[in-house]
C-alpha positions in Angstrom: 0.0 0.0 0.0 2.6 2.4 0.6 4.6 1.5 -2.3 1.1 2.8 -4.3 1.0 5.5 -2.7 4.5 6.7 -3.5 4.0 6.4 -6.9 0.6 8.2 -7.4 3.2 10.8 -5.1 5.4 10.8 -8.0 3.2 10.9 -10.7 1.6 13.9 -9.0 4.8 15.5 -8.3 6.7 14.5 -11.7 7.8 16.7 -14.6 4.3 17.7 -15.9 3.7 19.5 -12.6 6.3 22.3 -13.6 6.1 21.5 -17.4 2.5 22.2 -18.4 3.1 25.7 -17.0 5.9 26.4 -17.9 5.3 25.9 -21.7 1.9 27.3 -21.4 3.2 30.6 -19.8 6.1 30.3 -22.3 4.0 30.2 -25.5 1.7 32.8 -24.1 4.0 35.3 -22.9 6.5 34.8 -26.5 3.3 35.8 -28.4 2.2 38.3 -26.6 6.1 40.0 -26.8 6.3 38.7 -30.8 2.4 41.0 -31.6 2.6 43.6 -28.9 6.3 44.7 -30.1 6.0 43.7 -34.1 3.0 45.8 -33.6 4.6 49.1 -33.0 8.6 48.0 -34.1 9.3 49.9 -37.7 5.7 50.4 -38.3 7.3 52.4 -41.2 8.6 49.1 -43.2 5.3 47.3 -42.8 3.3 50.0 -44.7 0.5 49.1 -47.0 -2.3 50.6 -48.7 -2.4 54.1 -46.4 -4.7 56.3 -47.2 -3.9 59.7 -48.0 -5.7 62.4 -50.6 -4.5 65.3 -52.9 -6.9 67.9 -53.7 -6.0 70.3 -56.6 -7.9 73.2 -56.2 -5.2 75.3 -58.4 -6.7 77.2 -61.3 -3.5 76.9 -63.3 -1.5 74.6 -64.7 1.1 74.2 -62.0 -1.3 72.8 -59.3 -2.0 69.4 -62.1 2.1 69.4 -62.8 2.6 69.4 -58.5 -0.7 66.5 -58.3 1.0 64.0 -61.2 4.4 64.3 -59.9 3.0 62.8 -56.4 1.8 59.9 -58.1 4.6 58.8 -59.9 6.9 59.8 -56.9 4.6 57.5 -54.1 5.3 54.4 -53.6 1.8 52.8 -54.4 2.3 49.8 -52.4 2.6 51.6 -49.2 0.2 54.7 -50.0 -3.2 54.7 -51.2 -3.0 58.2 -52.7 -6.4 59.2 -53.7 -7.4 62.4 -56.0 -10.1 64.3 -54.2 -12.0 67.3 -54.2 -12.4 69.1 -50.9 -16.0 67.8 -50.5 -14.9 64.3 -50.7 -11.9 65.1 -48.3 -14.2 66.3 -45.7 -16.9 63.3 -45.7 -13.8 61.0 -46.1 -11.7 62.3 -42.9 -15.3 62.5 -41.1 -15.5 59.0 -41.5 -12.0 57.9 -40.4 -11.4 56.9 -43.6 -8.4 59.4 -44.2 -5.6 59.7 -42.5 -4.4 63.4 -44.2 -4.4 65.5 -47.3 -2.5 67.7 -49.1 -4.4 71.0 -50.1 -3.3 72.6 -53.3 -4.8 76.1 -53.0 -6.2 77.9 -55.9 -3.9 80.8 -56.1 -1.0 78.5 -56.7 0.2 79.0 -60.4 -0.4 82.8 -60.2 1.6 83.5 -56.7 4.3 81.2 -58.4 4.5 83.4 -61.4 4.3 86.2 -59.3 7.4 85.7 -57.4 9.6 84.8 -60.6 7.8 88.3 -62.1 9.6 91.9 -61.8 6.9 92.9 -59.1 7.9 93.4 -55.5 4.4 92.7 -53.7 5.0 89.3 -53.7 4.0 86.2 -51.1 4.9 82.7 -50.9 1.9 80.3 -51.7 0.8 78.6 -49.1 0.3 74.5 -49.2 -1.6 73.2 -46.6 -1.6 69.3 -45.1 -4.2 68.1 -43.1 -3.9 65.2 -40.5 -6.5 63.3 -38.9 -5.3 62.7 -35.1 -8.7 61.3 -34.3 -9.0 58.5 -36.7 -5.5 57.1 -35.0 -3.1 59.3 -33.2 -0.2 57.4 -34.8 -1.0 58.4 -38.3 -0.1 61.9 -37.9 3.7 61.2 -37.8 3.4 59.2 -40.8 1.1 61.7 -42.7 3.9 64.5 -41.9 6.6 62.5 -42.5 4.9 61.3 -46.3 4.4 64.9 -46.8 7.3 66.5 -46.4 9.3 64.0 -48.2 7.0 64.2 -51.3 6.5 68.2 -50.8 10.5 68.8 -50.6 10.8 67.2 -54.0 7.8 68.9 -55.6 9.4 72.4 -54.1 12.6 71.9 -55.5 11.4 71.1 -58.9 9.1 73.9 -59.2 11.8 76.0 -57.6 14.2 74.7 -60.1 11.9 76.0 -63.2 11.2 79.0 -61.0 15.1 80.0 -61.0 15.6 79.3 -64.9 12.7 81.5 -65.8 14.6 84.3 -63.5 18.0 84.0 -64.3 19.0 87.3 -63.2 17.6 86.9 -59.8 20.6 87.6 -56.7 20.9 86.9 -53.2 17.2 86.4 -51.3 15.9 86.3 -53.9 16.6 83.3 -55.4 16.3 81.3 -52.1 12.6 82.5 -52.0 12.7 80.8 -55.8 14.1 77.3 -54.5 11.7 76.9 -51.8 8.9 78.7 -53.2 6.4 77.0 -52.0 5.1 77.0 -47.6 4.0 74.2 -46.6 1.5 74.4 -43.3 0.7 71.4 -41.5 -2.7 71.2 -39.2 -5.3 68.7 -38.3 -8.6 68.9 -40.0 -10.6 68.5 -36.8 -8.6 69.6 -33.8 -8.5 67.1 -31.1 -11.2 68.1 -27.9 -9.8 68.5 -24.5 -11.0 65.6 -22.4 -10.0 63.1 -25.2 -6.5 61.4 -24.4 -5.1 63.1 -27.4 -7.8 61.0 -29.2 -7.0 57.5 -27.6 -9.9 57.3 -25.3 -11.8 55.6 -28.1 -9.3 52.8 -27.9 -9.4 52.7 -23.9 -13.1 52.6 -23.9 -13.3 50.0 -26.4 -10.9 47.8 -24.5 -12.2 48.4 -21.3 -16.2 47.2 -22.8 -14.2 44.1 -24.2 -12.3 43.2 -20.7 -15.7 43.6 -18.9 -17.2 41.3 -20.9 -14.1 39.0 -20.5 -12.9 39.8 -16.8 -16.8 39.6 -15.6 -16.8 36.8 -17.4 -14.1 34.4 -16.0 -15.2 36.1 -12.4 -18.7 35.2 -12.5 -18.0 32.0 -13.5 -15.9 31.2 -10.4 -18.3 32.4 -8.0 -21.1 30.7 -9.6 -19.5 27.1 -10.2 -18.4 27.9 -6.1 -21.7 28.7 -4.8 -23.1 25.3 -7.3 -20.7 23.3 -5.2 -18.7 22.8 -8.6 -15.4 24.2 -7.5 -14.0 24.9 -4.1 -14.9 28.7 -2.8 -11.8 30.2 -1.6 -10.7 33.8 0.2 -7.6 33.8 1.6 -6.9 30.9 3.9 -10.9 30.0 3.9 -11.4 27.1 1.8 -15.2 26.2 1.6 -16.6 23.1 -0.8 -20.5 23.8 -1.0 -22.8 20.7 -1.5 -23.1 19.7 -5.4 -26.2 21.7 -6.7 -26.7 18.8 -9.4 -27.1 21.6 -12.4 -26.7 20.6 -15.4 -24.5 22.0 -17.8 -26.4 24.2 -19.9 -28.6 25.9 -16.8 -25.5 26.8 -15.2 -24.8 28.3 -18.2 -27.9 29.9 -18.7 -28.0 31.1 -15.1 -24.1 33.0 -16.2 -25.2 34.5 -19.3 -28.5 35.6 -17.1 -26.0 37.2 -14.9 -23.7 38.5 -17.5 -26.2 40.2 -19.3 -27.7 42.0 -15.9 -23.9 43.5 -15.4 -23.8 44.5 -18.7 -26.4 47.0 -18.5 -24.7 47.8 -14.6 -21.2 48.5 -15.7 -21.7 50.1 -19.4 -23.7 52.7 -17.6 -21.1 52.9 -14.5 -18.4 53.5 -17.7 -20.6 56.2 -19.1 -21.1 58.1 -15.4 -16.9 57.4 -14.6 -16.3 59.1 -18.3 -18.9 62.1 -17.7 -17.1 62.6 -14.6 -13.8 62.6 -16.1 -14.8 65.4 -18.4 -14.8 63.3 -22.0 -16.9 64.4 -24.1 -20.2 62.7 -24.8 -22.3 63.8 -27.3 -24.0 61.1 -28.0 -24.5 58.9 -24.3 -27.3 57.1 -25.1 -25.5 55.5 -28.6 -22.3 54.9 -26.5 -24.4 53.0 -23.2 -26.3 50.9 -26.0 -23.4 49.6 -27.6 -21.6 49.1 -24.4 -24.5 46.7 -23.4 -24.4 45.1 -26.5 -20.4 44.7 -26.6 -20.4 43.3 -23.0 -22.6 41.1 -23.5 -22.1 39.5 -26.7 -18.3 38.9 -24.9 -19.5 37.6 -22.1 -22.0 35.1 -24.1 -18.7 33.7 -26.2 -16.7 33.9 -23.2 -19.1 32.1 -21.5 -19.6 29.4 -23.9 -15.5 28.6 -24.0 -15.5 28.1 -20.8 -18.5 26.2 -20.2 -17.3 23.9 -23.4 -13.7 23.6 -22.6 -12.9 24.2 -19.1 -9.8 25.0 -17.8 -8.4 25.6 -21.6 -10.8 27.5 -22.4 -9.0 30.2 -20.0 -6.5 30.3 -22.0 -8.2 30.3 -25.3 -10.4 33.3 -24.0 -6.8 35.1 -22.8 -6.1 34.4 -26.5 -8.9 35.6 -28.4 -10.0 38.3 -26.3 -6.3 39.9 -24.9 -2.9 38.5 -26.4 -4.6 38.5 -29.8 -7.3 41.4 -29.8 -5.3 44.6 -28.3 -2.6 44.7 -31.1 -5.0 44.5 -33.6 -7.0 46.7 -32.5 -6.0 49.7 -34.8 -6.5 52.2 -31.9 -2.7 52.8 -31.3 -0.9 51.9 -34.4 -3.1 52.5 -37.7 -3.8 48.9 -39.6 -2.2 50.4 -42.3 1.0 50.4 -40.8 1.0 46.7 -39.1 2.3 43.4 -40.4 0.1 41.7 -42.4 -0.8 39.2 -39.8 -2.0 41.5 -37.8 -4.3 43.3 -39.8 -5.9 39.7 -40.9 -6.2 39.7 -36.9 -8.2 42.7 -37.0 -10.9 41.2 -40.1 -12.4 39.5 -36.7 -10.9 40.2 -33.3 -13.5 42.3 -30.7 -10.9 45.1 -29.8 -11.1 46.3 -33.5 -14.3 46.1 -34.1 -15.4 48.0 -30.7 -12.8 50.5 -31.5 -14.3 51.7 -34.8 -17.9 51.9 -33.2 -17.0 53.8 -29.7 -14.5 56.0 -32.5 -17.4 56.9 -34.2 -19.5 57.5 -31.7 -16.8 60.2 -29.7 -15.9 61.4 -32.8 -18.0 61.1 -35.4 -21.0 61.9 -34.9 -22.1 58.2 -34.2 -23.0 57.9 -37.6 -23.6 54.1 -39.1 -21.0 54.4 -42.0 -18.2 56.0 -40.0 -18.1 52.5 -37.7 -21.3 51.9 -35.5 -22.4 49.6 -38.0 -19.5 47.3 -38.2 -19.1 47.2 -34.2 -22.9 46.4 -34.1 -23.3 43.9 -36.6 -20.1 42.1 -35.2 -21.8 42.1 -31.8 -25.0 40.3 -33.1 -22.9 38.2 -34.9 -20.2 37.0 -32.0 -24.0 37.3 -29.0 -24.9 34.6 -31.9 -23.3 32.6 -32.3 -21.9 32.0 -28.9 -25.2 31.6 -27.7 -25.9 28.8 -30.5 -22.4 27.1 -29.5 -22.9 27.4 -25.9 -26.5 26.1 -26.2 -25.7 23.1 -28.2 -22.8 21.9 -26.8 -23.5 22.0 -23.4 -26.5 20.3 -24.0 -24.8 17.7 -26.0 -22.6 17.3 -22.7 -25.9 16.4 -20.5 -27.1 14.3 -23.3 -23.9 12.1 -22.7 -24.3 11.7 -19.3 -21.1 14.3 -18.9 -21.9 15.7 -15.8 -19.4 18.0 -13.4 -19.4 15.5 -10.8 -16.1 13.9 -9.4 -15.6 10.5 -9.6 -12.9 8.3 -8.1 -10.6 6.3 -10.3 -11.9 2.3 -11.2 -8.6 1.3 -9.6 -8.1 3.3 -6.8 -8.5 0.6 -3.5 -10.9 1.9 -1.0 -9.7 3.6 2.0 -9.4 1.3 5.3 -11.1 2.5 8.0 -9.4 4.2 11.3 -9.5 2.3 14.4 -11.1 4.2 16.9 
């Protein structure tokens, strides 16, 4: 007997104690480093498809020269140049679908020719380059740093033709006529006080997602505790309740119940904290509705991967809904400028989606097109289908006779009673 009992020691005791862990928290932790770092790490290099605009409002000749030789001088692989007219600019960067613009303005040829003419009352034109801070903070570095590349180049050359027309130009002269153009840099929409610089889109997005998740994996515990399911512990207390007999899919039920009571609770406890903080909320009822809906459609899938794969499905949840989600989230780092795994990341992870809708919704005017619509309908579609998964399965689970019940190994002798 005490030779079995040394070995189940071992077994217990033996390498897979340490080793489960330690690979788990290995793996975890090397992607988290590998996305959270590849994510902001030469954002530059990984540039694809970014969406910029030049609007040509020049009523000369000089303003189309200027607009052509920014298209064959941008790399088209990492810009998305796009010709616009100021209109389209405006609905475009009211949308979050443009990160900046460069504004050729209409007096362009004729303050050009001006300043290569005899005539002394003379001024520089003036190009202006807007930057959208509140469609991602990060873009505006990018934007400025695109634009005065391209802009240097288009100077010189225009400074170059200014200088042969006026050959007999001296001293200041001809270094107004190589730089002739002034390039002004400012944001289309500036960025309201009370706004994190325009990141508390991105913290309010992640915080609905980790309420949904965090509530979650809490509620769980204290419910499978209080079912007699897993042992209730706080500090050294350790309480084992009696074994409610539940099945699996009404302790679920009885979850999502409680899940979806908290959601309405804390999305309205994150609109009163944000009110108090002075953010600006023009539209509170929009944001309180879709943090219900977010919350709850997290806590549903949460929920169901728990309830379907148990302890794993910790891990998978830390996956999906943290290591994986914040990254790709597009709230610090525009897609534009990630890896390419990432941004497939961002096609379906929550952060990303939430972001765009609680974006539009600060910003935006919590217009459909400009992201509501896409954080909605990715709601309904994640609330679901975790409520068809977590329905089905668990009821699949009762079916079998797979109930959360311990049971004592076949082969385990029975204890021998101690003499009194």
């Amino acid at each position: 007997m005490e030779h079995d009992n040394d070995a189940k020691d071992a077994a217990r005791t033996g390498p897979w104690l340490w080793l489960t862990p330690a690979v788990l928290v290995t793996v975890i932790m090397a992607t988290l480093a590998a996305l959270y770092l590849g994510s902001t790490v030469n954002s530059a290099d990984h540039l694809d498809g970014f969406p910029v605009a030049v609007v040509n409002a020049d009523r000369g000749d000089t303003g189309a020269r200027i607009a052509e030789g920014l298209r064959k001088n941008t790399d088209g692989d990492k810009f998305d140049l796009r010709t616009l007219t100021l209109a389209e600019v405006r609905e475009e960067m009211g949308k979050g679908e443009l990160y900046g613009a460069i504004v050729l303005p209409a007096d362009l040829s004729q303050k050009l020719g001006a300043l290569a003419g005899p005539g002394t009352d003379v001024t520089r034109p003036q190009v202006t380059v807007y930057t959208n801070p509140l469609a991602n903070t990060s873009s505006v570095s990018i934007v400025n740093s695109y634009a005065t590349k391209a802009l240097a180049s288009a100077n010189e050359t225009v400074g170059g033709q200014l200088l042969t027309a006026a050959p007999k130009s001296t001293g200041a002269a001809r270094l107004v006529l190589a730089a002739p153009m002034e390039v002004h840099t400012t944001p289309y929409e500036p960025v309201p006080n009370g706004t994190g610089n325009g990141l508390s889109a991105f913290y309010y997005a992640l915080l609905l997602v980790l309420a949904g998740f965090t509530g979650s994996v809490i509620v769980a515990n204290l419910v499978d505790a209080k079912l007699g399911f897993i042992p209730l512990e706080w500090g050294p207390v350790y309480r084992m309740a009696e074994r409610s007999g539940r099945s699996r899919l009404s302790t679920l039920l009885l979850k999502w119940a409680v899940m979806g009571g908290l959601a309405v609770v804390v999305s309205a406890a994150y609109l009163g904290i944000a009110a108090w903080l002075g953010m600006p909320l023009d539209h509170p009822w929009q944001l309180w509705l879709l943090g219900v809906l977010v919350i709850a459609a997290v806590a549903v899938v949460a929920q169901a991967i728990l309830a379907l794969l148990g302890g794993l499905g910790m891990v998978i949840s830390l996956l999906v809904f943290v290591v994986l989600a914040v990254p790709s989230s597009g709230g610090t780092t525009p897609l534009e400028a990630l890896p390419p795994f990432i941004r497939f990341l961002a096609e379906f992870e929550p952060v990303h989606q939430v972001y765009v809708g609680t974006r539009a919704i600060l910003y935006y005017g919590a217009t459909w097109d400009a992201g509501v619509g896409r954080a909605v309908t990715a709601s309904l579609v994640a609330l679901v289908l975790g409520l068809a998964a977590g329905w089905l399965g668990t009821r699949a689970y009762d079916r079998k006779g797979l109930t959360r019940s311990h049971r004592a190994p076949a082969t385990e002798p029975a204890e021998e009673p101690v003499p009194a």
